[in-house]
N, C-alpha and C positions, 0 to 999 in steps of 0.2 A: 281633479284637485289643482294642477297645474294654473287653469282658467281662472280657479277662486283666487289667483294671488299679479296674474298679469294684471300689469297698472297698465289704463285708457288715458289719455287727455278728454278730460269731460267736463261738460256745464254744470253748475252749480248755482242754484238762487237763495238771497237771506231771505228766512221768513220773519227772523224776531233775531231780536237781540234780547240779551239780558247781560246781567251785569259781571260775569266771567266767561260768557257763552256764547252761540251762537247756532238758531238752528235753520238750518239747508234743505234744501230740497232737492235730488238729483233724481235727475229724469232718464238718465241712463240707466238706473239704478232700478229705483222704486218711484216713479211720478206722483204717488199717494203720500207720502211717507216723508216727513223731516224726522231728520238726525240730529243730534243737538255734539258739538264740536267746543272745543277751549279755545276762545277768543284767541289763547297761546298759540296754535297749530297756523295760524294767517302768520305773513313777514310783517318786521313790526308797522313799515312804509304802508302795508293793504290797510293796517288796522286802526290807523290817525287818519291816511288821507279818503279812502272806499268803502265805509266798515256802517254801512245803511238799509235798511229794510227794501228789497227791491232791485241791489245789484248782483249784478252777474260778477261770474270768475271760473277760471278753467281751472279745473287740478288733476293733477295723478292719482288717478281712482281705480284700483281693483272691484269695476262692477261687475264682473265676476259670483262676487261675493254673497253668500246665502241669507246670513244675516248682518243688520247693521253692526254689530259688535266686529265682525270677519272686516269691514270696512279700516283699507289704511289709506291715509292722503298725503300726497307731497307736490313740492312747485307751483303752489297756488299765482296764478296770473288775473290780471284784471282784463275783464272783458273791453276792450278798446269801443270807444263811441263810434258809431257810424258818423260817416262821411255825406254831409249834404247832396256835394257834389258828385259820388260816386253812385247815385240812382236808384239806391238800397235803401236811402233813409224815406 
C-alpha cells in the first residue's frame, strides 16, 4: 500500500486538449492509457505559455498506483528544450 501513494518525478505527454481538460499519457505509469486531468491541476504560467498537443512535463506522480482514479499529481515542471550544442539534440 505504502508504494501505491510514493510520489516519482515522472514524464508526462499531452495527448489532446479539450476545453477544461487535458489528457496525458504517462509511461511510467501505463504507456497505453491517457488519463484525462483539469486543465486546473497545471500552474497557471504551464497553462498560457506550454499548454499544446505534443509537450512534455515532469510531475509528482504516485505510479505506484493501480488504477487511474488512485493517480495524485503535484509540481508540474516543463520539460526544458535540449541544447544544440550539448550533443543530445
Amino acid at each position: 500500500m505504502a508504494n501505491t501513494r510514493k510520489l516519482h518525478r515522472t514524464l508526462l505527454r499531452i495527448e489532446d486538449i479539450g476545453q477544461d481538460t487535458i489528457d496525458v499519457i504517462i509511461p511510467g505509469w501505463n504507456p497505453h492509457r491517457a488519463i484525462r486531468l483539469p486543465k486546473s491541476l497545471l500552474p497557471r504560467s504551464v497553462r498560457r505559455s506550454y499548454l499544446k498537443r505534443g509537450e512534455r512535463f515532469f510531475a509528482q506522480i504516485n505510479i505506484g498506483a493501480e488504477k487511474a482514479s488512485e493517480l495524485y499529481f503535484k509540481d508540474f515542471e516543463v520539460v526544458p528544450e535540449l541544447d544544440s550544442d550539448d550533443e543530445l539534440a
